[in-house]
N, C-alpha and C positions, 0 to 999 in steps of 0.2 A: 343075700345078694344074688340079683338075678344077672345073666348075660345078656344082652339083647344083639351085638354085634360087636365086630371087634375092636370099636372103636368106643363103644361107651358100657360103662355097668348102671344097674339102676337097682338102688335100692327103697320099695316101697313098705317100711317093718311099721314106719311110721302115718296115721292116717291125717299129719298136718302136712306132709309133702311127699314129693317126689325129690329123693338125692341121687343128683345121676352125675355122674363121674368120667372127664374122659380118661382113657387109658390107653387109647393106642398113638400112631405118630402122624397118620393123612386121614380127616375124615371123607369117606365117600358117601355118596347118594343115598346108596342102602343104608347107611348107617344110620340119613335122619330119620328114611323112612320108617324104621324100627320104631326110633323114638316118638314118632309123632304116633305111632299107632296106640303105645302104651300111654301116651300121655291121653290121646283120647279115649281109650277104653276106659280110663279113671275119670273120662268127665260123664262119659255113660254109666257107670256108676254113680254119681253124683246124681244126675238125672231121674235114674232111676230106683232112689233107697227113701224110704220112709223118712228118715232123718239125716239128709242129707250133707256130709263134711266137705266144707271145701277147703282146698289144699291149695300148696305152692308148689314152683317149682327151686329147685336148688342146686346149681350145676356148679361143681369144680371144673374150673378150665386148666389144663395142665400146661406145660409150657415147651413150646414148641423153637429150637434154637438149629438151624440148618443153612450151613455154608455152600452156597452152590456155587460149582466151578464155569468158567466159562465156555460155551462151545455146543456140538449138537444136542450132548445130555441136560445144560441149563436150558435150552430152548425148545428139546421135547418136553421137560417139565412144567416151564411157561406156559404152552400150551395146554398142558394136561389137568394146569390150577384154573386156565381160562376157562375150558369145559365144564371143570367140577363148580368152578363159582354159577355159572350160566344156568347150571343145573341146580344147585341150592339156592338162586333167585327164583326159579320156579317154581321149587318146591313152598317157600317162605312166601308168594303169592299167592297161591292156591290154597294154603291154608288158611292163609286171613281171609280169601273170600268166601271159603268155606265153612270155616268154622270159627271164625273169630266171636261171632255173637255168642256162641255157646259157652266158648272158654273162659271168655270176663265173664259172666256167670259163676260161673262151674270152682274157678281159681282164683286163688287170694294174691298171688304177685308172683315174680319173676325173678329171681336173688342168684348173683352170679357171685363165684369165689373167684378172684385172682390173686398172683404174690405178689405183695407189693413191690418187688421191684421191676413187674413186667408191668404196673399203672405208671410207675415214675418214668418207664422207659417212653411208653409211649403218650402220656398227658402230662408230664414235670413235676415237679417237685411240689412237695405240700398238699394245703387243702384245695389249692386251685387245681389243680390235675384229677385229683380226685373225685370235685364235684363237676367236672368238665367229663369225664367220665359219667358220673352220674347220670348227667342231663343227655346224655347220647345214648344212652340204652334204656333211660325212661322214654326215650320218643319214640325207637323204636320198640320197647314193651307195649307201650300206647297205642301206635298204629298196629302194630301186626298184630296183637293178644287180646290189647284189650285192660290190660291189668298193669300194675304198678311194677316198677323194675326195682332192683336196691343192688349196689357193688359193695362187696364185701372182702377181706383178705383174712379171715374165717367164720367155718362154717354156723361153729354155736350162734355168730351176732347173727346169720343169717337166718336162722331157723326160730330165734328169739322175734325177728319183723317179722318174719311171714306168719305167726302165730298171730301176731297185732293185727298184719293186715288181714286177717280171717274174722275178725271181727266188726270191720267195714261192711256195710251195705254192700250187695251186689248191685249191677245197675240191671237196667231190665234190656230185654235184649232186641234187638231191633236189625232190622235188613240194610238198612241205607239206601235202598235203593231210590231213585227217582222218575218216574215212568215220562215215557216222553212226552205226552199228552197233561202235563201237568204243569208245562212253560211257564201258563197263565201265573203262578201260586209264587212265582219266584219275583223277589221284590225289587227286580233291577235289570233294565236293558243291555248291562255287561253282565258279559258271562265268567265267570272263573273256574277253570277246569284245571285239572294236575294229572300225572301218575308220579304214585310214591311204591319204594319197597321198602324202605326201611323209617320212614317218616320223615326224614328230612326236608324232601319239597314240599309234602303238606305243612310240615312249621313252615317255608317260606313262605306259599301261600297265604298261610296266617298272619302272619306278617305283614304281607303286600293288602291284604283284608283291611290289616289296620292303619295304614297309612294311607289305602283309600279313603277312608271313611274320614279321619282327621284330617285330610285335604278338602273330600267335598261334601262330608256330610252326608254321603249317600250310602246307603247297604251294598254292601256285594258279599254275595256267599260261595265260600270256596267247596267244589264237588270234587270227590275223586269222578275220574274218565271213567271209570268201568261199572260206577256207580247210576248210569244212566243205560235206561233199558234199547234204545237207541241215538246213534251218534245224528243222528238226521237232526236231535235238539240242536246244537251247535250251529246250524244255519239258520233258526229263530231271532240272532242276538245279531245286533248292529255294529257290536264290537264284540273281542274276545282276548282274553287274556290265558293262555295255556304254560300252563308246568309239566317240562321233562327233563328228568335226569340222562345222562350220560351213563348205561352201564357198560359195567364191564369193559371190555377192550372195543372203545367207540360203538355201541351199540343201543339201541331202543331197548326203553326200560319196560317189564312185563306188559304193565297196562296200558302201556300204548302199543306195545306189540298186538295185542289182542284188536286195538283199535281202525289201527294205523290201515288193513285191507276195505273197511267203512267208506273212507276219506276218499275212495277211488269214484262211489258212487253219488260225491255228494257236490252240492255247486256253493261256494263261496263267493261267488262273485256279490262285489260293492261289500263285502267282512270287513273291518278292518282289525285285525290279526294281531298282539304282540307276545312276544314267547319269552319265559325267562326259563336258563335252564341251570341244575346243577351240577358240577363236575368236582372233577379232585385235577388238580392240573400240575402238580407235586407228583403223583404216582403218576399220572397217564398223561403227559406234558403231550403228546403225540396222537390224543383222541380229546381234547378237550373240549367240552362243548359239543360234542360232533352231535349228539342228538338235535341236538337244536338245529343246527341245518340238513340235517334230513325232516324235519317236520313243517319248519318253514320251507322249504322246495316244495313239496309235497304240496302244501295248502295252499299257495301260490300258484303252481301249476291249476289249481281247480278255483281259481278265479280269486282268492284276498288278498287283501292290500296291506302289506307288511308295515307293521309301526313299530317305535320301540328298537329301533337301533341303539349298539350302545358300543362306547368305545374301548381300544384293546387296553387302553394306558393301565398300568400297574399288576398285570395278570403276568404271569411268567411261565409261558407254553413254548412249543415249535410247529405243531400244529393243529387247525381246525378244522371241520368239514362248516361252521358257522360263522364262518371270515366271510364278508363280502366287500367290496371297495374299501378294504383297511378297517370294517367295524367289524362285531358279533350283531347274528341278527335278531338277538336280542341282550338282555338281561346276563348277565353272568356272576354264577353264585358259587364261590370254592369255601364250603364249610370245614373241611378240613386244615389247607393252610391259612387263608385268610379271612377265618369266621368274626375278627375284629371290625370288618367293612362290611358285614350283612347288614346292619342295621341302614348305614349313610347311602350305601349303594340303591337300597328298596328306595328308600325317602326322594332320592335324586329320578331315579324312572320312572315312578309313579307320577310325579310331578310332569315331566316328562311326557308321560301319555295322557295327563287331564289335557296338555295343551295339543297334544296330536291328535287327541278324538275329539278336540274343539266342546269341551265340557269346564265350568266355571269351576274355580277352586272357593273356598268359603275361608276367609281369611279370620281368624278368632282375635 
């Protein structure tokens, strides 16, 4: 058993995975840093051996139970989880754009241990919690890694999948990128653009893909924003359809952070612009949305024509920085409380903007 920092131990005895264990009570910054170094260094390895093993990862998450009192001490804390999050958003972006093609490669899956009574606390009872669980860390396995996630409440079942999934193809690895001079290649005058950090807007996205497509029959392909070599593409399209999340305490999420000083140089005028964004309005009742209207100001100010309004009814917030004349200015998607209406919600704005962008629906 090796030490990597105080927050996690890593044990590599075995060459079908990595068992990394937490152990301490806050993780910090340096703590991931640690870990993503070792985890890399084993896909250079990989990389680099005759016969090369690929492995999994397998993290025991420990459980973490803290009563905070009211007052300066709960609200230097507050703060001090704002920062560390901010900063482990950062971190978990830069790695997927760095190195995510290597590591689906490299790694056979992603297997997290928790106790089962910290999956019943937070997704309910049963197999419904469990595979609700499931399906939220396979999306973010998928977007950030690259590789298949699995939730487990022990380690043996965990180490039994990651062994199967080592016997999976790798997929071959690729940049994503798409150079701006390549508009021509793209099979559709709407454009669809997102930033994701954990996958979740890219599933919207995908979503919103497919209920285009079954309304008008027409292709739209969903890009991540930082997957294009410049943002200058974005004033190509007649219309546009953009995904941002809300992080953190009201703020721009990574890739459109990276973005967002572009937009200063570019001209929208005659765009016609709709935003759909995601929030959690359960924990952050007081920032919900907010990205979404800093991006539509923003694009507005530089000449588009805002479509895709959508109304507050049934959201339960206090405030928005995406309130305008009693709507949101656009789309609003809370997958944490009311991931029940993702589906009806997409179907209704989609529909929605075939008729604001003045484009036929194909009725089956």
């Amino acid at each position: 058993m090796t030490v990597d920092s105080n927050y996690f131990q890593i044990d590599e005895s075995d060459p079908h995975y990595l068992l990394i264990s937490e152990t301490g009570d806050h993780p910090e910054p340096d703590d991931y840093r640690a870990l993503m170094r070792r985890w890399l260094a084993r896909v250079e390895e990989f990389e680099q051996g005759e016969n090369p093993q690929r492995f999994g990862l397998v993290i025991v998450h420990g459980r973490h139970e803290h009563d905070h009192e009211d007052g300066d001490d709960h609200d230097h804390e507050h703060e001090r989880d704002g920062d560390r999050e901010a900063e482990f958003t950062k971190l978990i972006n830069d790695f997927r754009r760095d190195y995510r093609d290597r590591v689906s490669v490299a790694c056979s899956g992603y297997a997290n241990i928790y106790a089962a009574e910290d999956i019943r606390k937070w997704y309910g009872e049963g197999e419904e919690g469990l595979t609700k669980m499931q399906e939220n860390m396979e999306r973010f396995a998928q977007y950030s890694f690259g590789i298949p996630a699995g939730v487990f409440t022990d380690v043996e079942s965990a180490k039994k999948w990651l062994i199967e999934q080592a016997s999976v193809a790798s997929p071959p690895a690729t940049n994503g990128h798409i150079p701006a001079t390549s508009n021509q290649q793209l099979a559709t005058k709407i454009g669809l653009f997102y930033g994701s950090t954990t996958g979740v807007t890219e599933y919207v996205a995908d979503r919103i893909e497919d209920a285009w497509e079954a309304i008008t029959q027409q292709h739209i392909m969903p890009i991540n924003i930082t997957n294009i070599d410049d943002a200058e593409l974005l004033t190509t399209y007649k219309q546009l359809i953009l995904g941002i999340p809300t992080w953190n305490i009201g703020q721009l999420q990574d890739d459109w952070e990276i973005v967002f000083p572009e937009l200063d140089n570019l001209d929208f005028d005659g765009i016609q612009v709709a935003i759909f964004g995601v929030g959690d309005a359960r924990g952050y009742p007081q920032n919900f949305l907010d990205a979404v209207g800093m991006l539509g100001k923003k694009l507005r100010e530089r000449g588009a024509q805002l479509a895709g309004y959508w109304p507050t009814e049934g959201y339960e917030f206090t405030e928005s920085k995406a309130l305008e004349n009693g709507k949101f200015m656009g789309l609003g998607i809370d997958e944490v409380s009311q991931a029940d209406q993702t589906e009806a919600r997409i179907a209704h704005w989609v529909t929605q903007l075939v008729g604001e962008f003045k484009l036929e629906a194909v009725v089956a």
